[in-house]
Every structure is written in C-alpha cells, then in structure tokens.
TIVO-110258 format. One line per field, with one value per residue (C-alpha): residue number from 0; residue in one letter; chain; x, z, y. Coordinates in steps of 0.5 Angstrom, whole numbers, plus 500, padded with zeros to 3 digits. Example, Ala and Ser with C-alpha at 12.3 -4.5 7.8 and 13.67 -1.06 7.14 Angstrom:
2
seq	0_1
type	A_S
mol	A_A
x	525_527
z	516_514
y	491_498
// end
This chain:
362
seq	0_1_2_3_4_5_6_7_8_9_10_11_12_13_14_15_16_17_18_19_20_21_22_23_24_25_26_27_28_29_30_31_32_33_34_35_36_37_38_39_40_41_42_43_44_45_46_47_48_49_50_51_52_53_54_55_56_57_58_59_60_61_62_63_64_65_66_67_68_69_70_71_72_73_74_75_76_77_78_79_80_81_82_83_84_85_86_87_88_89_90_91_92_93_94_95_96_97_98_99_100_101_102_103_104_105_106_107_108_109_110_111_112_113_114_115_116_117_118_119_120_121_122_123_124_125_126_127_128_129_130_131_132_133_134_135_136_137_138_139_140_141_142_143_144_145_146_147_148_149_150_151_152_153_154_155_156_157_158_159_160_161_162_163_164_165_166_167_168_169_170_171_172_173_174_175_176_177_178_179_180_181_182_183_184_185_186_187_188_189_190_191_192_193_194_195_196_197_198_199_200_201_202_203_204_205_206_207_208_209_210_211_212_213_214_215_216_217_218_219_220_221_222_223_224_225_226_227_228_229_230_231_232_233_234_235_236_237_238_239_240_241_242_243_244_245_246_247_248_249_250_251_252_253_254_255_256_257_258_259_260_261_262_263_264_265_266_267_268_269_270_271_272_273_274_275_276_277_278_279_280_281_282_283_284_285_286_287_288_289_290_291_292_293_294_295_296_297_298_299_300_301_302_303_304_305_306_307_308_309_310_311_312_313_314_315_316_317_318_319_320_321_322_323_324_325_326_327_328_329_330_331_332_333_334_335_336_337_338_339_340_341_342_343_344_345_346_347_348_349_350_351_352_353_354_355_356_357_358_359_360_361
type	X_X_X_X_X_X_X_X_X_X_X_X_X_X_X_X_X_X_X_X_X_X_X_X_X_X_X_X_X_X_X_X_X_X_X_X_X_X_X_X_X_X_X_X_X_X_X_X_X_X_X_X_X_X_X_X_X_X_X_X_X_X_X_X_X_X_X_X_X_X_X_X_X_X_X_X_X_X_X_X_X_X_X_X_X_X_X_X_X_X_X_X_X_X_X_X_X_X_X_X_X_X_X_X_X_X_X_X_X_X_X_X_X_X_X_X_X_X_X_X_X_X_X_X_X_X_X_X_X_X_X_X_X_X_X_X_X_X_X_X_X_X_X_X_X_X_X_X_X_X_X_X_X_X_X_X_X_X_X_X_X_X_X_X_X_X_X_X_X_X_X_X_X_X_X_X_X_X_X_X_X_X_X_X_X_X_X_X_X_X_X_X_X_X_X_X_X_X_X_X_X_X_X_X_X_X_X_X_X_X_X_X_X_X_X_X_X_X_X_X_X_X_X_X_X_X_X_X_X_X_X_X_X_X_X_X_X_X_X_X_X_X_X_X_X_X_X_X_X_X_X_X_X_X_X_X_X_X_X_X_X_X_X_X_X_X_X_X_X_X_X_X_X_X_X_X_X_X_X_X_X_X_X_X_X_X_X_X_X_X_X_X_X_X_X_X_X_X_X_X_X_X_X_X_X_X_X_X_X_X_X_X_X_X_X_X_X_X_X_X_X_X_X_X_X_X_X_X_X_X_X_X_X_X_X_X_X_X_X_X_X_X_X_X_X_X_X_X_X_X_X_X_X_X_X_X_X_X_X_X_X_X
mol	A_A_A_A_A_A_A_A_A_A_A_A_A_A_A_A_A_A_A_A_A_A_A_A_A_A_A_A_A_A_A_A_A_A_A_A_A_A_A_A_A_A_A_A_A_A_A_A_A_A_A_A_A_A_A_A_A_A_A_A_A_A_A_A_A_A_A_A_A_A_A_A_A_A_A_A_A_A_A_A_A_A_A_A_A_A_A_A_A_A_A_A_A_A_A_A_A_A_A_A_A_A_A_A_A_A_A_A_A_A_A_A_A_A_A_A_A_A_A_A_A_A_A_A_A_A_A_A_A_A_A_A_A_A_A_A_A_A_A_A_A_A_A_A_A_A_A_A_A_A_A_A_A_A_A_A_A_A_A_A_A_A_A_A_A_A_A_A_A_A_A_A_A_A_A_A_A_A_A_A_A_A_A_A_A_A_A_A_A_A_A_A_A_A_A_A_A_A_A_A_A_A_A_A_A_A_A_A_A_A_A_A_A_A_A_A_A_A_A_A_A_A_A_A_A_A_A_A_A_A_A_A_A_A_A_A_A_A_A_A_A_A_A_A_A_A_A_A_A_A_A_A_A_A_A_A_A_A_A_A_A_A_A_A_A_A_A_A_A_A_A_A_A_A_A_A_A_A_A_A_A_A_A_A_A_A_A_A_A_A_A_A_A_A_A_A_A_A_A_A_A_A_A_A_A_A_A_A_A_A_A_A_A_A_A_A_A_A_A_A_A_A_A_A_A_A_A_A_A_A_A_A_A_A_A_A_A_A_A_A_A_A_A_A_A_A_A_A_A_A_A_A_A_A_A_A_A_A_A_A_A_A
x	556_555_550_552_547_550_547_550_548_544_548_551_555_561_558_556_561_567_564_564_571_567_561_567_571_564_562_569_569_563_558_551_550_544_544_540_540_536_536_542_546_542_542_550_549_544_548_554_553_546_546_546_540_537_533_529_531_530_535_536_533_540_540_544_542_542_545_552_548_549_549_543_539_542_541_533_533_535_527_527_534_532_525_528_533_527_524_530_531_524_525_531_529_523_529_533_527_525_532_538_545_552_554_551_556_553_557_555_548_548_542_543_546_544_544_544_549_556_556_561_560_565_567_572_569_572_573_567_570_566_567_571_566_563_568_565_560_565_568_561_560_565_563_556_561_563_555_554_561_559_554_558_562_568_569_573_576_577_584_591_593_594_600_603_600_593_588_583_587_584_577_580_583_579_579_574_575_569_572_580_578_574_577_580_585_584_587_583_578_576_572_578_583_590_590_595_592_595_594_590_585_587_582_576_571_566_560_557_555_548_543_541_549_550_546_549_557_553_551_557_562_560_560_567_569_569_574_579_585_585_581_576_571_565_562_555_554_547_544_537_540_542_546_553_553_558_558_564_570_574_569_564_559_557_550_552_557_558_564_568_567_569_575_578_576_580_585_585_585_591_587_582_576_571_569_573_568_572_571_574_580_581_580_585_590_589_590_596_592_597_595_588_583_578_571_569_562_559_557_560_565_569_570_573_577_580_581_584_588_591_593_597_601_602_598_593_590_582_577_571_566_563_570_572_576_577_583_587_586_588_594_596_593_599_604_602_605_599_598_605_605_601_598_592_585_587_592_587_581_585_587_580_578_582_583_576_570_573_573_565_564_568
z	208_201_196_189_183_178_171_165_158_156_148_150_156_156_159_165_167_166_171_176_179_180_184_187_190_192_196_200_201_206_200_198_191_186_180_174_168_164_160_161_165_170_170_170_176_180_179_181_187_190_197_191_190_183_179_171_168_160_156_148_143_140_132_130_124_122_116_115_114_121_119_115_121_126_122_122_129_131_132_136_141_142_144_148_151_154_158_160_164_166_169_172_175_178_181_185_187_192_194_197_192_193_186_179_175_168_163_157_158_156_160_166_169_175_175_183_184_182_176_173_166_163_155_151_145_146_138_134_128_121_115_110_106_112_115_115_120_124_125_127_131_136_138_140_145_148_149_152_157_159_162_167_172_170_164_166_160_161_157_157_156_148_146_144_150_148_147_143_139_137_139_147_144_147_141_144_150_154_155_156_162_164_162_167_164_168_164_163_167_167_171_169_174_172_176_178_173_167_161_159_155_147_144_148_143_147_142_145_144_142_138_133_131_137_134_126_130_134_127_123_128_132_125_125_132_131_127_131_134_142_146_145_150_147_151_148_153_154_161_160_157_162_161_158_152_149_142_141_146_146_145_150_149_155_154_160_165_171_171_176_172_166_168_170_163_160_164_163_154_150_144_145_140_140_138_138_143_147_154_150_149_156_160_154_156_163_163_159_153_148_142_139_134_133_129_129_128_121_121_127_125_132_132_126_127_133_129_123_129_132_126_124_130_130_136_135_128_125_121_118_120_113_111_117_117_124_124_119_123_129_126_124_131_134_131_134_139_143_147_150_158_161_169_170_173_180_181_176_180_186_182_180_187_191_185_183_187_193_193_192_197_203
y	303_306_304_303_303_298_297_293_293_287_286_279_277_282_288_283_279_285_289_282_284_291_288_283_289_294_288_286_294_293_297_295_293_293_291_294_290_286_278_274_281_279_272_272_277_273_267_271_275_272_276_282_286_286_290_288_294_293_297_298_293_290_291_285_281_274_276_280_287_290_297_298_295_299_305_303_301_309_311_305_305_314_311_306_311_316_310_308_315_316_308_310_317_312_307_313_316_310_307_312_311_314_312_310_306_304_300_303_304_312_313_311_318_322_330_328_322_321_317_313_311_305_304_302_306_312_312_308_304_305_302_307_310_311_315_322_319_316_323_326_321_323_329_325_321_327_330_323_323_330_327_324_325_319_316_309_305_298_298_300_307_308_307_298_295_298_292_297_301_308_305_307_313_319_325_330_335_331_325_327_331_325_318_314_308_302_297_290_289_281_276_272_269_265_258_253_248_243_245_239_241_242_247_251_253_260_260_268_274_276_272_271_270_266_261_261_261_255_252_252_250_244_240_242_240_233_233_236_232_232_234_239_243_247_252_255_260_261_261_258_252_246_240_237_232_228_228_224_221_227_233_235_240_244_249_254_254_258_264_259_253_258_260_253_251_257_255_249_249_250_254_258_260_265_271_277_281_286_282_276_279_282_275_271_277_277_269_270_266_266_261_262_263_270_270_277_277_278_286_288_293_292_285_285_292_289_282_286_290_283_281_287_286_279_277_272_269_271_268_270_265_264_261_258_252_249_244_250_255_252_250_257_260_258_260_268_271_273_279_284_283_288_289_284_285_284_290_294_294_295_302_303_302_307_312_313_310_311_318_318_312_313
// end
C-alpha cells in the first residue's frame, strides 16, 4: 500500500471537490490518503472521506474583492501570495519529513512539489485569460507557467484535448515546452454522477465560490427567486451554515448540502444556475446538463472568458450578475444547445488512474 499526499487549493470549492473521484479511486486501489488543505477544502474532504487522514495546511490569501476590480487587487496581493508561497514550501518540507509519501498531488497549489517525491500537478490554466490591453502580460505569463510545470513531474489537465470538445478553450492549451512534455489530458473531472432520477425539480440555483462575492451573488439572487414559476431549489453552499427553509411553497432554501444530496439535486433540476467556475462547468457536462444559465463573477477574468466562450458556440446562456434577470434569463437559457458529448469522469479517472498514478504507486 502506498501513501498519497493530496493538497487542494482553498479558493472556493472547486478544487476539492474536483479531486473527490481522485481520492475516491486511490482509496478503492487499497492507497493510504492524507489530505492537506485548509477552510471549506478540508471540510468537504472531512465530510467526504472520514477514514481519510487530514492535514491544516493554510494556502494563499484569496484576492478577490466586493466590488468588480479584481486585477488591481490581485496585483496588490503579489507580496503577500510569494510570502504565502515561502511558508507553504517550508510547511510542506515539515509535513514530508514526518510521514513517508509515494506520491504528492497538488491541485493548483505551485508550492506543494518535491525534489524527492513524484509530484502530480492538476490545472486547467495552462493559458491565463487577460483582459485586451493586458495582453502583454498575458504572453509573459506563460513562460512563468511553464517555470512552475517544471517543477513537476505530471502536469494533469481536467479537460478534453483542444480542439471542439474542449470545456477550457485556450485556458487548457499548453504553449511552452515545459508543459507539452508534461500535460496529460484526463478529460472532466467531476464529484458528479448521472442518476435514474425524474427531472422533477424546475431550476436548481448554486450560490458558490469564494467570499465576499458568494454572499453579493447571495444577496441579488434570493429576492428574485420567488418569482419564478415551478419549483425552485436554492443551494447556498457554505459548509459552516446548517439548516433548510421554505421561503415560499415552491422554493426552498438549503445552506449546505453534502456531494451526494448535491448530486441528487442536480440530477433532479431542469435549469441550473450558477456561476461559471470551471468545476461547475465539467459536473453539468459530465450529467449531460443541457439547459442553464452562467454568472461569472465580477473581475474573474476566467469565469467570464468561459461564459463568453460558451455563448461563442451556442452552448449555454451568461449574464452578468449586476444585470441580471432571473425569470428572462432562464427563459433564454433554454434555448442552447449545451455542451457536445465528451466521455464522463467515471471512464476519465480509470484512464487517469492506470496511465499516470499507478506507475508511481504499484
């Protein structure tokens, strides 16, 4: 039996719960797993895998802001996220130098690699997106990707190779040397799995992502969910908050559910809305999800190149939350197409599994 290190990055939920089928198939190949993670990663993880061990292992101060301007504070938070990325390195050398591990696997956590120990390196921003008149940064920041790749011994891209299949677009597009002699494409990756349920449920509303623009996505949508027709689901997932209400006969609103009560919901709805956060967008494809409505949130330059980019093929509807109206959008939403056919996360791990981890670990 082997032991696997594995550490997600703690800016919202996506991260954790796109390595769930990962942690699922170490642990149904008889592999000892800790988790090293920090906020709601570890909790998801706790939550999910209780006979897993775990690790407080805090990451980078996220930079996103209440207001639309996300670059400026990211740019200010540089001195912090290098300082942050200095104690990550010296915390993870304490951590591998008390347990023996076979293999490191950081979902984008650039520090968490080892000169020693086969490390597995999971992203799908091969490519960052820049607004236009930042595209010179843009270009330089490709060869800082391909720095960090090196570093690694595998670099696995949740998403299709390019081409029109590809969830990413150029975002999962490798550009420099370092990265094409280490990508591998493992398709979607997705704590997701289809179900034989009736499609009973009209709109499934995910309210996610990192604060404090959880809580303003929060804010604008529940007033306008009670004026929707049918029934409506509204899922604010925050670990830390319990409990379900009723704010109307047909609407319900849930604080945190668990992957398999969220799973069900999303099998079970119509319409789903939610932000257009990359994991988001591989469990719609992988539940052959084909009406919803995306909102990007405000200054993430990758949510709104991918709702631009899903517009641009005809696949789902976007709307910036600042302009949003529910009943409208919805009603548009579903006249896309949804995503092509692609293969799904259960046949993606396997591959995953058999062509990469397993020659570190058998």
């Amino acid at each position: 039996m082997s032991h696997v290190l594995i550490s997600p990055l703690n800016w919202g939920l996506g991260h954790a719960t796109r390595d769930i089928p990962i942690i699922r198939a170490l642990i149904e190949h008889g592999h000892e797993v800790t988790v090293a993670a920090f906020g709601n990663a570890l909790l998801v993880a706790k939550q999910e895998f209780p006979s897993a061990h775990f690790i407080e292992f805090p990451d980078y101060p996220a930079p996103y802001s209440s207001s639309r301007f996300f670059l400026p504070k990211l740019v200010a938070s540089f001195p912090s996220l290098l300082r942050s990325l200095a104690d990550e390195r010296r915390m993870l050398d304490r951590i591998l130098s008390r347990t023996k591990y076979e293999l490191v696997i950081s979902d984008n956590r650039p520090g968490v690699y080892s000169a020693k120990i086969p490390s597995v390196f999971i992203t799908h921003q091969l490519h960052f997106h820049f607004p236009l008149y930042l595209y010179p940064v843009e270009l330089l920041a490709l060869p800082v990707n391909g720095y960090l790749h090196e570093k690694f011994d595998r670099v696995v891209v949740p998403d299709n190779p390019p081409g029109p299949a590809s969830l990413a677009g150029k975002l999962s597009r490798p550009a420099v040397d370092a990265t094409r002699q280490r990508v591998f494409f493992a398709g979607i990756l997705a704590s997701t799995r289809k179900m034989s349920v009736p499609q009973d449920l009209d709109q499934l509303i995910l309210i996610s992502g990192p604060e404090p623009q959880r809580t303003r996505l929060e804010e604008i949508l529940l007033p306008q969910v009670t004026s929707l027709p049918g029934s409506t689901v509204v899922l604010l997932g925050s670990p830390g908050r319990e409990g379900t209400r009723q704010i109307t006969p047909n609407c319900m609103v849930i604080g945190y559910a668990s992957t398999a009560e969220k799973v069900e919901l999303m099998n079970r709805a119509k319409c789903i809305v939610c932000r257009s956060g990359y994991t988001s967008m591989m469990e719609l494809a992988d539940l052959d999800k084909r009406y919803a409505c995306f909102i990007p949130t405000p200054g993430q330059t990758e949510q709104e190149y991918l709702s631009w980019y899903y517009e641009q093929n005809g696949w789902f509807h976007s709307r910036n939350q600042y302009q949003l109206d529910l009943p409208r959008d919805l009603a548009t939403a579903r006249t896309y197409a949804g995503f092509p056919p692609m293969p799904k996360t259960e046949e993606n791990v396997k591959r995953l599994y058999r062509e990469v981890l397993a020659g570190y670990l058998e």
